[in-house]
C-alpha positions, 0 to 999 in steps of 0.5 A: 309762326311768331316773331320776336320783336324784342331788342337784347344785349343777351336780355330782353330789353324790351318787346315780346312775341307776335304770333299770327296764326293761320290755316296753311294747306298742301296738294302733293302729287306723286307720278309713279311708273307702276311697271318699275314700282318707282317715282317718276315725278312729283309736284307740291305747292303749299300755301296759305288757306284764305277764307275764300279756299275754305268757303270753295275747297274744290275750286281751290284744290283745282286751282292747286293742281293747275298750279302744279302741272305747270312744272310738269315735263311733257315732251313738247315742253322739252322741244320747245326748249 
Protein backbone atom coordinates (compact mmCIF):
# COMPACT_ATOMS: atom_id res chain seq x y z
CA UNK A 1 0.00 0.00 0.00
CA UNK A 2 1.67 3.44 -0.47
CA UNK A 3 0.26 6.94 0.29
CA UNK A 4 1.26 10.22 -1.46
CA UNK A 5 1.93 12.62 0.79
CA UNK A 6 2.88 15.08 -1.96
CA UNK A 7 1.07 18.62 -1.80
CA UNK A 8 -0.35 19.78 -5.63
CA UNK A 9 -2.17 22.63 -7.47
CA UNK A 10 -2.01 20.10 -10.55
CA UNK A 11 1.93 19.58 -9.73
CA UNK A 12 3.83 18.20 -7.01
CA UNK A 13 5.18 20.81 -5.06
CA UNK A 14 6.85 19.04 -2.87
CA UNK A 15 6.70 15.40 -1.11
CA UNK A 16 6.69 11.69 -2.72
CA UNK A 17 5.41 8.48 -2.08
CA UNK A 18 5.58 6.25 1.33
CA UNK A 19 5.34 2.79 0.89
CA UNK A 20 4.86 0.09 3.65
CA UNK A 21 4.78 -3.20 2.84
CA UNK A 22 3.57 -6.06 4.77
CA UNK A 23 2.18 -9.75 4.57
CA UNK A 24 -1.77 -9.88 4.81
CA UNK A 25 -3.70 -13.25 5.01
CA UNK A 26 -7.21 -14.53 4.20
CA UNK A 27 -9.18 -17.67 6.07
CA UNK A 28 -12.57 -18.11 3.81
CA UNK A 29 -14.93 -20.59 4.93
CA UNK A 30 -17.72 -21.90 2.37
CA UNK A 31 -20.78 -23.88 4.20
CA UNK A 32 -22.42 -25.70 1.27
CA UNK A 33 -25.40 -28.03 1.28
CA UNK A 34 -24.22 -30.76 -0.88
CA UNK A 35 -27.81 -31.99 -1.33
CA UNK A 36 -28.76 -28.81 -3.23
CA UNK A 37 -25.29 -28.42 -4.75
CA UNK A 38 -25.59 -24.56 -3.17
CA UNK A 39 -23.79 -22.08 -0.71
CA UNK A 40 -25.63 -21.76 2.43
CA UNK A 41 -23.24 -19.66 4.18
CA UNK A 42 -19.78 -18.17 3.95
CA UNK A 43 -17.46 -16.36 6.60
CA UNK A 44 -13.96 -14.48 5.65
CA UNK A 45 -11.57 -12.45 7.69
CA UNK A 46 -8.61 -11.19 6.43
CA UNK A 47 -5.81 -9.16 8.11
CA UNK A 48 -2.50 -8.26 8.62
CA UNK A 49 0.02 -11.20 9.30
CA UNK A 50 2.19 -10.07 12.48
CA UNK A 51 5.56 -12.14 12.96
CA UNK A 52 3.82 -13.64 15.97
CA UNK A 53 1.08 -15.48 13.32
CA UNK A 54 4.07 -16.15 10.95
CA UNK A 55 6.25 -17.92 13.91
CA UNK A 56 2.49 -19.83 15.12
CA UNK A 57 0.50 -20.34 11.93
CA UNK A 58 -1.60 -23.00 13.40
CA UNK A 59 -2.55 -20.95 16.34
CA UNK A 60 -3.29 -18.04 14.12
CA UNK A 61 -5.45 -19.84 11.43
CA UNK A 62 -7.54 -21.32 14.92
CA UNK A 63 -7.64 -17.88 16.10
CA UNK A 64 -9.19 -16.95 12.63
CA UNK A 65 -11.57 -19.69 12.35
CA UNK A 66 -12.77 -18.56 15.83
CA UNK A 67 -13.18 -15.39 14.73
CA UNK A 68 -15.04 -16.49 12.07
CA UNK A 69 -17.71 -18.83 13.33
CA UNK A 70 -18.59 -15.84 15.81
CA UNK A 71 -21.07 -14.72 12.86
CA UNK A 72 -22.24 -17.94 12.04
CA UNK A 73 -26.33 -18.24 12.37
CA UNK A 74 -27.13 -21.20 14.50
CA UNK A 75 -30.73 -21.62 15.87
CA UNK A 76 -30.11 -20.57 19.23
CA UNK A 77 -28.46 -17.32 18.27
CA UNK A 78 -31.62 -16.90 16.34
CA UNK A 79 -33.87 -17.27 19.53
CA UNK A 80 -32.24 -15.56 21.62
CA UNK A 81 -32.70 -12.71 19.58
Amino acid sequence: MGRNSALSLGFPIFGGVETTRYKVGSVLIDVIDASANRLIWQGMVEGKLTSKALQQPEQAINDAVAVIYQSYPTRLSSKAE
